[in-house]
C-alpha angles and dihedrals in degrees: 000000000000095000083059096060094044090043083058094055097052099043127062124234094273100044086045079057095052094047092047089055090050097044090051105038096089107235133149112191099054107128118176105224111191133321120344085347122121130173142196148172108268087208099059090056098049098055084053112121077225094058098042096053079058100056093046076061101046093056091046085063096050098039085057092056 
């Protein structure tokens, strides 16, 4: 809890937003490598309901083309 209201006073609105989306997205392989790098398992986030809403998408468009 405390980390959290440090971590406020140190981050501005939209890196707070990012770190709110990381941190709720759920996934387990994301490993921060250096500086401003994150990774993480492609197939993890393929097999994501998210992701594959996307892709359904994703193939409407094409198909309307």
């Amino acid at each position: 809890m405390i980390f959290n209201k440090i971590k406020k006073l140190w981050v501005t609105d939209e890196e707070q937003l990012i770190l709110e989306t990381l941190e709720g997205s759920g996934l387990k392989s994301m490993k921060v490598l250096g500086r401003g790098t994150l990774t993480v398992d492609p197939k993890e986030v393929s097999s994501t309901a998210k992701f594959k809403e996307y892709a359904k998408q994703v193939d409407k468009i094409i198909d309307a083309t």
